[in-house]
N, C-alpha and C positions, 0 to 999 in steps of 0.2 A: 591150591586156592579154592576157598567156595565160589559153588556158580551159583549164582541169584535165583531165587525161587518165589514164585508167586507168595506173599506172605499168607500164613493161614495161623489158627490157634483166635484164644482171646486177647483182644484189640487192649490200648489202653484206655485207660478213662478220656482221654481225648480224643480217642479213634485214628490217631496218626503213629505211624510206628517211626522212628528213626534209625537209622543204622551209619556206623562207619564206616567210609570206602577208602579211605586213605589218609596215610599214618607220614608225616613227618618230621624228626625229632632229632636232637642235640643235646647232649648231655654231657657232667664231665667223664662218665666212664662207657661214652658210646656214640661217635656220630655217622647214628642210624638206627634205626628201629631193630635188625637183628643182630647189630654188634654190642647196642645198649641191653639186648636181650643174654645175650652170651654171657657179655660180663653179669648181667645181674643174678642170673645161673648161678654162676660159678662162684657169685661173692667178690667179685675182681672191682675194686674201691677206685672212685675218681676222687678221692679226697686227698691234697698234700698241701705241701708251702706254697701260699701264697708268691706269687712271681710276677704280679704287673707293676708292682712298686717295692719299694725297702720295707715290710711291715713288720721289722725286727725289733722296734720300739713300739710296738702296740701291745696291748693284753690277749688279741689274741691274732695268732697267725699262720691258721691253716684255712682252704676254701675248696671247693669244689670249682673246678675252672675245665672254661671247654679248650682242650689243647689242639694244637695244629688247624686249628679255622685260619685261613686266609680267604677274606670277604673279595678280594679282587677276584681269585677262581671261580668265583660264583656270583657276580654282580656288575652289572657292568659301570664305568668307572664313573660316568654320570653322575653316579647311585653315593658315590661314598663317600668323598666331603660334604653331604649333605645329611647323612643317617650316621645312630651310634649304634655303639658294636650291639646293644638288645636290638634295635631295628635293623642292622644286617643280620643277626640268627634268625629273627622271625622270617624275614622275608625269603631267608633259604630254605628252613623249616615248613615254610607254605610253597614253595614252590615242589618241595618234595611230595608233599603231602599233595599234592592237584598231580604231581604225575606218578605215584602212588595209584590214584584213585582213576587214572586216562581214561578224565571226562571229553570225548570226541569233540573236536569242534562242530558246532549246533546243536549239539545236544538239547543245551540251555539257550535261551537268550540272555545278554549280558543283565537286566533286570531281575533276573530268575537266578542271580546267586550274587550272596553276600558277605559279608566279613563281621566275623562277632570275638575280640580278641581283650583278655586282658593284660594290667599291666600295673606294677606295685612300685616303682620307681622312675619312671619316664628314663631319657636318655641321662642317665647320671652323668659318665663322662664325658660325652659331649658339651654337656651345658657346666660342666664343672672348668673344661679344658677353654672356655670362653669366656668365663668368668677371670679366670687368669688371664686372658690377653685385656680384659676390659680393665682391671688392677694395675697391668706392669706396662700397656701399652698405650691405652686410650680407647674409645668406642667405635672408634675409627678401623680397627686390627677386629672386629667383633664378626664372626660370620653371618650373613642374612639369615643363612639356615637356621641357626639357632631363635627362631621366632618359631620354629615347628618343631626342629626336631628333640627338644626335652619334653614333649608331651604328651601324655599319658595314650594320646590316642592315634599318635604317631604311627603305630606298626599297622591297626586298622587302615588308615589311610593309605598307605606305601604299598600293604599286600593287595587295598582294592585297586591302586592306579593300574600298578605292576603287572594287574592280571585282570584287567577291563570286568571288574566284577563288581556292578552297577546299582545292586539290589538293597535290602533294608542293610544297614551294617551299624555297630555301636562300639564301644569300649567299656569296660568296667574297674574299678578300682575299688576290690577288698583282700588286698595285703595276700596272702597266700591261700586263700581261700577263691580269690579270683577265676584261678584256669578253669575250675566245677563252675563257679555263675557263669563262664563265659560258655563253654558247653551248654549250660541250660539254657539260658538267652537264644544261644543259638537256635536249643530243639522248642523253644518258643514260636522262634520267627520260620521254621518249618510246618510247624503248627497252622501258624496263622497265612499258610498258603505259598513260600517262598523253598521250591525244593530243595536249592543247596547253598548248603554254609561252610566256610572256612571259618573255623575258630578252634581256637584255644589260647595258650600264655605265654610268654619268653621274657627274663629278666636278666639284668647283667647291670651289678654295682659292687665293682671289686676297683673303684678307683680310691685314694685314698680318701676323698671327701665319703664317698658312701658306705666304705668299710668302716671310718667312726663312725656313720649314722647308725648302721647293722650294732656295731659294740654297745652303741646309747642304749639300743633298746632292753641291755642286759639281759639277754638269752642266750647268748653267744659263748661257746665252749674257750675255755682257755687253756685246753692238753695240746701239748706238741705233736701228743699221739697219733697218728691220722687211725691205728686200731679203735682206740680207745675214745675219739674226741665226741664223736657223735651215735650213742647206746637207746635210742629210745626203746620206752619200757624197763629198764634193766635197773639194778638196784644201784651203780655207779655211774649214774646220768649225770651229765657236766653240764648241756643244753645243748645247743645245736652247733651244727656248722655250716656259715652260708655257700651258697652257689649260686650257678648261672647255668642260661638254659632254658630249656622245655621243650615243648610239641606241639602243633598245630594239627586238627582231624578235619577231615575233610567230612561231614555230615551231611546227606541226600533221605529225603523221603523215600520211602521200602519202595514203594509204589513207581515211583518216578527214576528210582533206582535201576529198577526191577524192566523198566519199559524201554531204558536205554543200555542195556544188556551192559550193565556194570559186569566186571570179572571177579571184583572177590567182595566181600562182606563183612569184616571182621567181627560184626556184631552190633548188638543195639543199644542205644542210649534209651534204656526203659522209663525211666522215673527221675525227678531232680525236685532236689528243695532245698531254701536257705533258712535260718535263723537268723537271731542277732540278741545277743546275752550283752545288755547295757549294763554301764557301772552300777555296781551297789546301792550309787547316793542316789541315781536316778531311777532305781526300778521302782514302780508304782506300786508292785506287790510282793511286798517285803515277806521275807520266808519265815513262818513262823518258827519260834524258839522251837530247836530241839531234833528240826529235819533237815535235811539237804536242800539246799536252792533246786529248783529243775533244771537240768540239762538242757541248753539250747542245741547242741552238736546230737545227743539221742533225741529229741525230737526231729530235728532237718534229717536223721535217718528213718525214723519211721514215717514222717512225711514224703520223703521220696520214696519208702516202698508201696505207700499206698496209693502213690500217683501210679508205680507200676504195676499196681497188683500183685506181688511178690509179700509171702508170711516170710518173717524171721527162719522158719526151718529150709526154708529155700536158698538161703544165701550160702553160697558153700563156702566163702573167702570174704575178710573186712582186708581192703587196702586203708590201715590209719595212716592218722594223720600225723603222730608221734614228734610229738615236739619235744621228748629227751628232755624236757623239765621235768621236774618230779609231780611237784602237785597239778601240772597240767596232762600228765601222762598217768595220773591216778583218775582224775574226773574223767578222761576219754574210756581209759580202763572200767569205770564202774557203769559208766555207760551204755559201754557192748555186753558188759556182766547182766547187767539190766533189760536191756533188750533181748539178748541170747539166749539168756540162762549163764553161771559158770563156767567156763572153759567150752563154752556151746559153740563159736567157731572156729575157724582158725582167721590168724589174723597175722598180718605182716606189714614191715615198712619198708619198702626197698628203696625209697629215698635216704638210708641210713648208708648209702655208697656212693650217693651225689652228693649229699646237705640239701637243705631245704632251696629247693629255687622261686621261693615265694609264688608268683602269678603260675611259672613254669611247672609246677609240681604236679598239681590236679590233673593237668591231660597228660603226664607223664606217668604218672600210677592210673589213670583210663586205658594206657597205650600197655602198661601191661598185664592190666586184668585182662585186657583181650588176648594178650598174648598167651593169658595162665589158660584161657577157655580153649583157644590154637590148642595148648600143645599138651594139656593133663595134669599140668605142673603149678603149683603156689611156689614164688621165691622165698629164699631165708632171709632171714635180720642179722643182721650183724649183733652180736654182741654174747652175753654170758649166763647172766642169775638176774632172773625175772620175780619181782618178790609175789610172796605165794598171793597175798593179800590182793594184787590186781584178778585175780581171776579170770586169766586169758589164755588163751591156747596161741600159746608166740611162736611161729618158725623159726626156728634158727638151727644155725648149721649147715643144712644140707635144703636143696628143694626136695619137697614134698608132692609127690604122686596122687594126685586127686581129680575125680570128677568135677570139672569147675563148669559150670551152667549161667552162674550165677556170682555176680562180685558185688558190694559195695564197698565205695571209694570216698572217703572223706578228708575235709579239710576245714583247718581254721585260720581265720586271719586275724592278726592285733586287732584290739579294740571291738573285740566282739563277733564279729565275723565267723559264720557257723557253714558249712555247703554239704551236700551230698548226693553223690548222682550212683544211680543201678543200672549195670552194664550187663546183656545179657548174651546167652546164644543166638546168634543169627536167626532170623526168624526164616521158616520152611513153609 
């Protein structure tokens, strides 16, 4: 474990440093930070058949799913006719994450730490499973609960009662790009004077109302394959495959870290920034014939390195965002070609062994740049033949052996939705 160190070096442009003290996480192919770490090593896939309903008559049906959770071992029974299964992950997820991070009692006063969490779905099956009693039975069979618990900002709430954590807290809702806003938000209200935050993302809509929703959106892989179904970057990309899941980080000021003799460090939230790439019909500044529109996702990258003070030659690793569509895994691609130079980083998806868990994702690829910076190591990508034409330097195969100091991590969400946050070495 790192031990805490006075921070020293140059400050960021806001003069506050942040760092990670603790990592709580769920994934389909890890529940835990270093079994989601193993498997992602190793390439060992949480992707298979769908199993929470018949989804033999859908177009498509494979999913990333968190296996062996029983929310009763971990919640007490209070808690669970009143929360859906995304609000029992999160709440388990943060409570790992706070003892992860064993903030002492007093440390903080309960004002002095808050909840900054997103979410792309609300309780899907919960408020899907009470719509059928209000259909087949009357309003009368309708649980109270369900006046909260489909709500997007449901897990905020639950994780602040849960754990009397009194202080500024919010939710956010931008589709898969969310768990990076909700990070930044977070190193916002650090910023603005509130030492610690819990945040990050956790989603779960594998009911059958939400799996049609997921298909509507037509990105969604239809190979049986769990090898083959989700390749971002690769020249046989079908689209994606959904999941459930994520990470909640426990985020404390260096300083105030530093003073209540935190035990380890995993590193710092350097820099963050969003975009937002509007529809064509709507953009005011229409691209003239014959160029490229501008990149909203390369710009939210070079805005969050210059919030961190970090040059493009410093980034030794891109966690993308790889959405396994073509022409959306071409614009990311020429993007980092653009920013880097050519095959100027490496760059990896290790969400290609969950599926994309929309909110979940972003502190799930933060949870393992930190891990790549732990332990010397970039993960590999799943997949084959990356066409020359993207100009990337893609891991695959094998994990790769490298100095990692330095990660950015991106993400996009439907409808425009652009994020990027710089995660660094612990600060000495």
């Amino acid at each position: 474990m790192t031990q805490p160190q006075t921070p020293a070096g140059p400050r960021p442009v806001d003069g506050v440093r942040t760092v990670v003290t603790g990592i709580g996480l769920l994934t389909p192919n890890g529940s835990g930070l270093e079994e989601f770490w193993e498997a992602t090593l190793e390439g060992r896939s949480g992707i298979g058949p769908l199993t929470r309903f018949d989804a033999s008559r859908y177009p498509a049906r494979l999913a990333g799913e968190v296996t062996g959770f029983d929310p009763a071992r971990h919640l007490p029974g209070r808690l669970l006719p009143q929360t859906d299964l995304s609000t029992q992950l999160a709440l388990v997820a943060g409570d790992r994450a706070l003892q992860d991070a064993k903030v002492e009692p007093g440390a903080y006063a309960d004002y002095e730490m808050g909840v900054v969490t997103a979410n792309a779905c609300g309780g899907f099956a919960f408020t899907h499973r009470e719509f059928r009693k209000l259909w087949s039975q009357g309003p009368e069979a309708v649980s109270v609960y369900e006046s909260f618990a489909w709500f997007y900002a449901v897990n905020t709430g639950q994780i602040s009662i849960r754990n009397a954590l009194r202080g500024p807290s919010s939710a956010l809702v931008t589709e898969q790009a969310g768990g990076l806003d909700a990070i930044g938000q977070a190193r916002r209200t650090i910023v603005d004077g509130t030492p610690l935050v819990v945040t990050g993302g956790v989603d779960s809509a594998l009911d059958p109302w939400g799996w049609a929703s997921q298909i509507a959106g037509g990105r969604v892989s239809p190979s049986t394959d769990p090898a083959a179904a989700y390749l971002p970057f690769d020249r046989g990309a079908l689209g994606h495959v959904p999941g459930e899941g994520g990470a909640l980080l426990v985020l404390e000021d260096a300083d105030a870290a530093h003073r209540r003799g935190a035990q380890q460090i995993y590193g710092e939230i350097a820099g963050y920034a969003a975009t937002f790439d509007p529809p064509p019909a709507l953009d005011r500044a229409p691209t003239p014939p014959g160029s490229a529109p501008p990149s909203g996702l390369g710009r939210a990258a070079r805005l969050a390195l210059a919030q961190a003070g970090v040059a493009p030659r410093e980034v030794d690793v891109v966690f993308a965002d790889g959405a396994g569509v073509t022409e959306l895994d071409r614009a990311e691609a020429d993007a980092l070609a653009d920013l880097f130079g050519p095959h100027g980083v490496p760059v990896t998806v290790p969400k290609a062994l969950t599926g994309r868990l929309l909110s979940g994702a972003g502190p799930v690829d933060v949870a393992a740049a930190l891990m790549s910076i732990r332990d010397g190591v970039i993960p590999p990508t799943p997949g084959g033949t990356v066409p020359e034409e993207y100009r990337i330097d893609l891991v695959r195969g094998r994990p790769r052996a490298a100095r990692v100091g330095c990660a950015l991590v991106l993400a996009r969400g439907r409808w425009g939705f652009n994020a990027a946050v710089v995660v660094r070495d612990a600060p000495r």
